[in-house]
C-alpha positions in Angstrom: 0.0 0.0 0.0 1.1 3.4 -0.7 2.3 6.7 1.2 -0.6 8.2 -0.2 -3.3 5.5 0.4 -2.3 5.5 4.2 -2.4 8.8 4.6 -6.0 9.2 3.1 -6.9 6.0 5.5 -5.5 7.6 8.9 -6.6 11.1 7.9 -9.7 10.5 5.5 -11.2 14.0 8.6 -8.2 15.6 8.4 -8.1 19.6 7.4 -6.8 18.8 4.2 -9.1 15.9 2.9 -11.9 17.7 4.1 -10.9 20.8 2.4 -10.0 19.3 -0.7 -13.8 17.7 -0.6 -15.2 21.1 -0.5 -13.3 22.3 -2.9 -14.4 19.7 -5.4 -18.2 20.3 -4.2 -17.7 23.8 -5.5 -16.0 23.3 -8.5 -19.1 21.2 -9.1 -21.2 24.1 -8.1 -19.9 26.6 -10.4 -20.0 24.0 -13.5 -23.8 23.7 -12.9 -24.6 27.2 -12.1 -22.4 28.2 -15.3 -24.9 25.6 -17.2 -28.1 27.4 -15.4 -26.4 30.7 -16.6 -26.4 29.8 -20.3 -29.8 28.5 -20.4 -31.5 31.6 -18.6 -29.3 34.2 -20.8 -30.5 32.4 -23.9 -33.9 32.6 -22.9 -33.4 36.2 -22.3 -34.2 35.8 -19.0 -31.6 38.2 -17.7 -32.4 38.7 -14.1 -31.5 34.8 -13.5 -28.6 34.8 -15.6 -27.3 37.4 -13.2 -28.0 35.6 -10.2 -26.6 32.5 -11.6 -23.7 34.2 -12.9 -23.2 35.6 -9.2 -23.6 31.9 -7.6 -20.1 31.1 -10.0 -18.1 34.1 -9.2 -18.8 33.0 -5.3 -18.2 29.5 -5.8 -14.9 30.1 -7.8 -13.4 32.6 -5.2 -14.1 30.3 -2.3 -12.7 27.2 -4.2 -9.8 29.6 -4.9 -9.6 29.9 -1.3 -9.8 26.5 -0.4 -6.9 25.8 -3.1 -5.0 27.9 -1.1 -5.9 26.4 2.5 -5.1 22.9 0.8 -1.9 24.0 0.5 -1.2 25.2 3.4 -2.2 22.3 5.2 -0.6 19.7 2.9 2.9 21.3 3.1 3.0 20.5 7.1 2.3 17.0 6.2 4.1 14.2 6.4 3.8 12.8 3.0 6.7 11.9 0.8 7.3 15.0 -2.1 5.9 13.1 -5.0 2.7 11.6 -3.3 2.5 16.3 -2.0 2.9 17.1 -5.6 0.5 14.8 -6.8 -1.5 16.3 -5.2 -0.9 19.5 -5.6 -1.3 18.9 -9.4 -4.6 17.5 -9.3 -6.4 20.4 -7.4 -4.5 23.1 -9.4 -6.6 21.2 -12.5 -9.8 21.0 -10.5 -9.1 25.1 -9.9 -8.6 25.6 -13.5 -12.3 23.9 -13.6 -13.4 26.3 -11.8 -11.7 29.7 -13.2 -12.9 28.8 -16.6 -16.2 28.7 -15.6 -15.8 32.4 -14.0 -14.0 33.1 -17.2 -17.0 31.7 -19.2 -19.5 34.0 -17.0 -17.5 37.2 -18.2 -17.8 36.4 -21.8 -21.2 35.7 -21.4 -22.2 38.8 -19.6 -20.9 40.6 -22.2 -23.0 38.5 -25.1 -26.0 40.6 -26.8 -28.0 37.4 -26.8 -30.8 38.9 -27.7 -29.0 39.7 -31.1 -28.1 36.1 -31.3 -29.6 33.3 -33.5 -31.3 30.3 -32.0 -29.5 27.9 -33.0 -26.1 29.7 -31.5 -27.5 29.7 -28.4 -28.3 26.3 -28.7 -25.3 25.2 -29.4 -23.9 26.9 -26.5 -27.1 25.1 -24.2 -25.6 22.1 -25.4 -21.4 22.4 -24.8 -22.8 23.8 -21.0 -24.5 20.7 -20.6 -21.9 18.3 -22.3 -19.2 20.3 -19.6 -21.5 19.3 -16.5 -21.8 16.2 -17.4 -18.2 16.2 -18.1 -17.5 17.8 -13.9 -19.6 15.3 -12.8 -17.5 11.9 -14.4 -14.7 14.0 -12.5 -16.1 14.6 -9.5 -16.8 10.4 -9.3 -13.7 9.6 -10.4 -11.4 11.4 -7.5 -14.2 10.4 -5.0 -12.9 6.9 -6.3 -9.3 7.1 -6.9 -8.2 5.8 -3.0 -10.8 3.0 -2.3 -12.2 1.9 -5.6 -9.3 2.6 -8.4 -10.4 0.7 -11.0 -13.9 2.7 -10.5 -12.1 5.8 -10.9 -10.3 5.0 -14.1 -13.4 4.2 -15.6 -14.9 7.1 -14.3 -11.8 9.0 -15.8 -12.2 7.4 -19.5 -15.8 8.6 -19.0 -14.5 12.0 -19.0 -12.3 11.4 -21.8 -15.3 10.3 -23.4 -17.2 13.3 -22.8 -14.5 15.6 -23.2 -14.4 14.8 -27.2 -18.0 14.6 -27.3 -17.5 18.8 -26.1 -14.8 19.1 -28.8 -17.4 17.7 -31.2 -19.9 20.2 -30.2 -17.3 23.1 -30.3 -16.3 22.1 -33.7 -20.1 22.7 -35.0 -20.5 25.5 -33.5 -18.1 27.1 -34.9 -19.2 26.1 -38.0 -23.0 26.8 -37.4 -21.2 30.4 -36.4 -18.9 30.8 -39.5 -22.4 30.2 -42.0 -24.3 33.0 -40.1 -24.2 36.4 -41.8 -26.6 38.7 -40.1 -24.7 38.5 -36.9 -22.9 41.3 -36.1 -18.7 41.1 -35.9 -18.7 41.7 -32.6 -21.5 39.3 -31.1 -19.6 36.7 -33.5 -16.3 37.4 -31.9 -18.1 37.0 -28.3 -19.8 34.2 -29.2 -16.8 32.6 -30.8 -14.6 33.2 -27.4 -18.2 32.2 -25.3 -17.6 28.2 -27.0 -13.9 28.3 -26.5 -14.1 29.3 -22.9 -16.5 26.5 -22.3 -14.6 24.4 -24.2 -11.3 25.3 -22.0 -13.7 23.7 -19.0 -14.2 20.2 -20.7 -10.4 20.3 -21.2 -8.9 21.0 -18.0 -11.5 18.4 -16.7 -9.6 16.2 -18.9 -6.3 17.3 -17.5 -7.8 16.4 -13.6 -8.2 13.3 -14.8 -4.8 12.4 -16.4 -3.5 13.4 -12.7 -5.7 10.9 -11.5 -4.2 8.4 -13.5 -1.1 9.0 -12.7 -1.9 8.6 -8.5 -3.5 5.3 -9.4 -0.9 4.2 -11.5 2.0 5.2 -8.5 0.0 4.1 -6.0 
């Protein structure tokens, strides 16, 4: 059994498990209230998207805070360096989870949507909800990774999985976006940066998961 197994065993209510399962909790928070965001801006119903947009920038300052705490706390440890900077690395990518769904929020704000076709703001409707689903094969997969690893790895191809199926999605939208010409240039531009940034939050889900492959792999 590994450094890291034991440690997670002796100190599953330690500061820094428990911190690190808050942390998660509201990266998953601010993937579905990003997803909640979209669908209320595109139905033009702006005074939701502003409270959902508000619920993400909480969730991703706190988390940002609790990155921080994590740190803190895992540093007076007594784990060996490369089980601490494992570690580290994976919830750095679950951050990144987080910040590009507050970066997401800030490109939407910005969106005329009421200038936008429907079917771009479907396809964006449909890359939000391909991303949750995406946080929420993450979100399994580290709750699996110590106790149940061959659960987590399968949870973790499930985000590889889902993660093309968001590429997919990006890829048409872009095209659905490059055919339209009654949009203006600078709704296209938002729009354009609106699927990239979602996109971005698929991918660094992806990258959580390859550190969770490597933890399982050295463990």
């Amino acid at each position: 059994m590994s450094e890291l197994v034991k440690w997670f065993e002796k100190r599953r209510e330690s500061k820094a498990v428990s911190t690190m399962q808050q942390h998660l909790a509201l990266t998953m928070s601010a993937v579905e209230d990003f997803e909640k965001a979209i669908k209320a801006s595109v139905n033009l119903n702006d005074k939701e998207a502003r409270a959902a947009i508000d619920r993400v920038t909480s969730s991703e300052r706190e988390a940002d805070k609790l990155r921080r705490t994590f740190m803190t706390e895992l540093a007076r440890g007594e784990l060996p360096p490369t089980d601490r900077e494992d570690l580290m690395h994976l919830m750095k990518r679950v951050d990144m989870v987080a910040d590009w769904c507050r970066e997401s929020t800030r490109v939407l704000s910005a969106v005329p949507m009421n200038n936008v076709p429907p079917s771009l703001r479907e396809a964006a409707v449909k890359m939000a909800e391909g991303v949750r689903e995406c946080a929420a094969a993450l979100r399994r997969a580290i709750g699996r990774m110590m106790d149940k690893p061959e659960e987590a790895m399968q949870a973790a191809d499930d985000v590889e999985r889902l993660e093309e199926r968001v590429d997919d999605l990006f890829e048409k939208s872009r095209q659905l976006l490059g055919k339209e010409e009654k949009l203006s240039a600078g709704a296209a531009v938002l729009m354009n940066d609106l699927y990239e940034s979602i996109e971005m939050i698929a991918d660094w889900c992806e990258d959580a998961c390859d550190q969770i492959r490597v933890i399982i792999i050295r463990r």
